[in-house]
N, C-alpha and C positions, 0 to 999 in steps of 0.2 A: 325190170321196171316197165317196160313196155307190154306187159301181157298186163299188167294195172293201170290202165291209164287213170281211173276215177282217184285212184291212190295217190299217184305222180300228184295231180289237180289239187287235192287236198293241199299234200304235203307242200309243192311251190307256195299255196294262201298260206299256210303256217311260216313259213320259212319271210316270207313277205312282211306278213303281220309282226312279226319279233325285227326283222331286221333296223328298223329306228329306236329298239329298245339300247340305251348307251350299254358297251360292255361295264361291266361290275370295276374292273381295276383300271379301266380308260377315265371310267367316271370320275374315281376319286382322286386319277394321276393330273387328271385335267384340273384341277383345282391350284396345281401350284402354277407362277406367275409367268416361266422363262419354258421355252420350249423342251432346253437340255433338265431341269428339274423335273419336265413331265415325263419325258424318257426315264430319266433316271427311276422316278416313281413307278413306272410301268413295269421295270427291270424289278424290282424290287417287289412288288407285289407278285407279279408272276411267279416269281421264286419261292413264295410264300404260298400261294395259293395251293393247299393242299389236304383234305380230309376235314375241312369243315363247308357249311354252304353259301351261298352267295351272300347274304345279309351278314353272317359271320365276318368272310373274309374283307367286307366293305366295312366292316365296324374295324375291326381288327387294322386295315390300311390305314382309314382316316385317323384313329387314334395315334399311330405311328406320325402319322402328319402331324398330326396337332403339337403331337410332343416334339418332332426335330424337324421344323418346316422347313420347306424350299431346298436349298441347300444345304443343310444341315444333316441331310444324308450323307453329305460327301467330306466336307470340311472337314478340316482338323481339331482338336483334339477330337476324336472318336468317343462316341458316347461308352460306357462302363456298361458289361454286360449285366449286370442288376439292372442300368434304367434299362438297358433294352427289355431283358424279360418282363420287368415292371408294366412293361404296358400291354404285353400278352397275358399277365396274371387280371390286372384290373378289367381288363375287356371281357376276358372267359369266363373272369373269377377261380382262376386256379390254373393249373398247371397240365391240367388233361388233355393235351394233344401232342398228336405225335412229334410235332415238328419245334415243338416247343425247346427244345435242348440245340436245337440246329436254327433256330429265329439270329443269335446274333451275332453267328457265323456268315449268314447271306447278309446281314446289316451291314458288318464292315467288309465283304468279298464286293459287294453293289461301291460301295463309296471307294473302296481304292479301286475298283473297275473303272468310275467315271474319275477319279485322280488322275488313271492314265489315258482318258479320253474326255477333258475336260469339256468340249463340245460335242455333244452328242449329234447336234443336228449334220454338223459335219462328218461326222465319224460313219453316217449312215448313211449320206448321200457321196461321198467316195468309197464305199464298199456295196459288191453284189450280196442279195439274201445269205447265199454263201460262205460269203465272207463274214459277214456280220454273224450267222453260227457259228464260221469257229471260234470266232472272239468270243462268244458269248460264253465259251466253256472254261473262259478265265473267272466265273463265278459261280462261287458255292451255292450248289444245289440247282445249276440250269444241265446239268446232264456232262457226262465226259465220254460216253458211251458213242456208235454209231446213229442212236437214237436222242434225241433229243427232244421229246414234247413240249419242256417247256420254254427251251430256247425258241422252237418253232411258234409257238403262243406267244411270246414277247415281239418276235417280230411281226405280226400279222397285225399284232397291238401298237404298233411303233407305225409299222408302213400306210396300215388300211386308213380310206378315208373316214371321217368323221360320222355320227357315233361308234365305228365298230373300231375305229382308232385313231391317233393322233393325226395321222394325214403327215409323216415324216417323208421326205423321198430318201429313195434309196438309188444305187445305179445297178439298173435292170439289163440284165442282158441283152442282146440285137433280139429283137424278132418276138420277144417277150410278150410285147402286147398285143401280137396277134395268137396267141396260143395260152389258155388258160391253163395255169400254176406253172409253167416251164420257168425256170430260173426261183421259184418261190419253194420254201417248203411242203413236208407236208400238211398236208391240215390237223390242225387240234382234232385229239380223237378226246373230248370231253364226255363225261360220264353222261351227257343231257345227251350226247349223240349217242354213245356206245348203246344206252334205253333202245333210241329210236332204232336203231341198225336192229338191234334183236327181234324188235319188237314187227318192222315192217320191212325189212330187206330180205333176198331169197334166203339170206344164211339163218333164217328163224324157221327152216325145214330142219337143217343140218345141226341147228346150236351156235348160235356167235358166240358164246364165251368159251366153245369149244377151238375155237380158230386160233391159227398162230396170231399172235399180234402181227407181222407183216400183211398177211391176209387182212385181218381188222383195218388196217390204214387202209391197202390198197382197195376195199369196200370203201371207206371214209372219202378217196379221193375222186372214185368213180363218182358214186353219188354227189358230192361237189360240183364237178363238172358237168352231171347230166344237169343238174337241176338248179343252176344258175351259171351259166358258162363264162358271163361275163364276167362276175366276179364268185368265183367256186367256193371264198370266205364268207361270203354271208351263211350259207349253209352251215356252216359250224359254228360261225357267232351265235345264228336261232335257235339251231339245237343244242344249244349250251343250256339252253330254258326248259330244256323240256321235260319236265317230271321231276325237276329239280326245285329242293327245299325253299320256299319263300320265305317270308314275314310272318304268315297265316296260314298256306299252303302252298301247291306246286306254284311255282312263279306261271307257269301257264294258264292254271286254273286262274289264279288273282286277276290274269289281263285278258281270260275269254269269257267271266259272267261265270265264273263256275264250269268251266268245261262250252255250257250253251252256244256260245259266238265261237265254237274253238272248228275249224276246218278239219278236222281229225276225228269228231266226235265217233261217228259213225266205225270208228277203227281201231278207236281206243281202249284198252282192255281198262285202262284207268277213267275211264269217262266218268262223272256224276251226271249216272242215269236219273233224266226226270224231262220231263215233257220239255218240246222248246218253242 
């Protein structure tokens, strides 16, 4: 990174510019009324979040809301897996996605999750990041493995302040805040980032998709760190955006004028070339 500095310069404006963009599943978690609802909701989307693109999976959440709001996640009786697919059918209009047989498996894993943790707020400010991943892996489809992506994206969505998340506390290790990610996971290695790693990291001599995924993270986490120390999650909140499917196009394109205003231009194999 440092034999590029104009690069680094770029890339921090990009990373800046997206960072008050809300995440996609904070946004529509934020809408319910009680703090543990919006956990709850974040848990829940997270889990879902997967092999469609952001405007998808923001349709796909809210409709879940609409249909079993607030607490209706978690209460009792349990919705019947017809209503649940029901509203993955009507949203998609069919049935084409991967995750779709496995939707109201994490529906009722998330609601008996918060049955036994019926306060979330609490649940998360007496447990270290730590703690709060192994717990996480008492629901279907946050990871059971060493690895855990999307356990690690729920909490960053849970802990981080406001827009890039609820602003939940958690209990942080000693010494925590003097040393960026120590006690935290890894960072989300999202498809918007895994682009940008290829695209501008040294490993796009070598191949990034040649890399073991440990490699892949511990790239994700250097970068983090270089280029926002204070908080090394905004980096992966903004490149969550990056060349990723919009409304109309890449969510980037939509918020830089077409490429134009975008810090990156100059870099981007994806640019809409045209005078600025």
């Amino acid at each position: 990174m440092q034999d590029e500095p104009a690069l680094v310069d770029a890339t921090r404006k990009f990373i800046c510019g997206f960072s008050h963009l809300p995440d996609p599943v904070v946004a529509v978690a934020s809408r319910a009324q009680s703090k543990t609802a919006q956990v709850a909701w974040v848990l829940f989307g997270t889990a879902i979040y997967q092999d469609r693109d952001i405007p998808e999976i923001m349709r796909l959440l809210s409709a879940f809301y609409e249909a079993f709001p607030e607490e209706k996640l978690w209460t009792l009786p349990v919705p019947a897996a017809g209503a649940i697919n029901d509203v993955v059918e009507r949203t998609f209009e069919g049935r084409n996605w991967s995750m779709f047989e496995h939707v109201a498996g994490i529906f009722w894993s998330v609601g008996l999750f918060v049955r036994h943790h019926p306060d979330l707020v609490a649940w998360a400010r007496e447990r270290s990041p730590e703690e709060m991943w192994r717990d996480l892996g008492e629901i279907y489809f946050m990871g059971k493995a060493a690895v855990r992506p999307k356990a690690c994206a729920a909490i960053y969505r849970i802990v981080s302040a406001e827009p890039l998340g609820l602003g939940v506390q958690c209990r942080m290790p000693e010494g925590s805040a003097r040393k960026a990610l120590h006690g935290l996971p890894p960072l989300p290695l999202t498809m918007g980032a895994r682009r940008f790693l290829a695209m501008f990291s040294p490993a796009r001599e070598e191949g990034f998709a040649d890399l073991a995924p440990a490699q892949k993270q511990k790239l994700m986490d250097v970068y983090g760190k270089a280029l926002c120390p204070e908080v090394p999650y905004t980096v992966a909140h903004s490149l969550q955006f990056f060349l990723e499917a919009g409304a109309d196009d890449f969510v980037c394109r939509e918020r830089t004028k077409r490429c134009a205003k975008c810090p990156l231009y100059e870099y981007c194999d994806y640019a809409t070339r045209r005078s600025r």
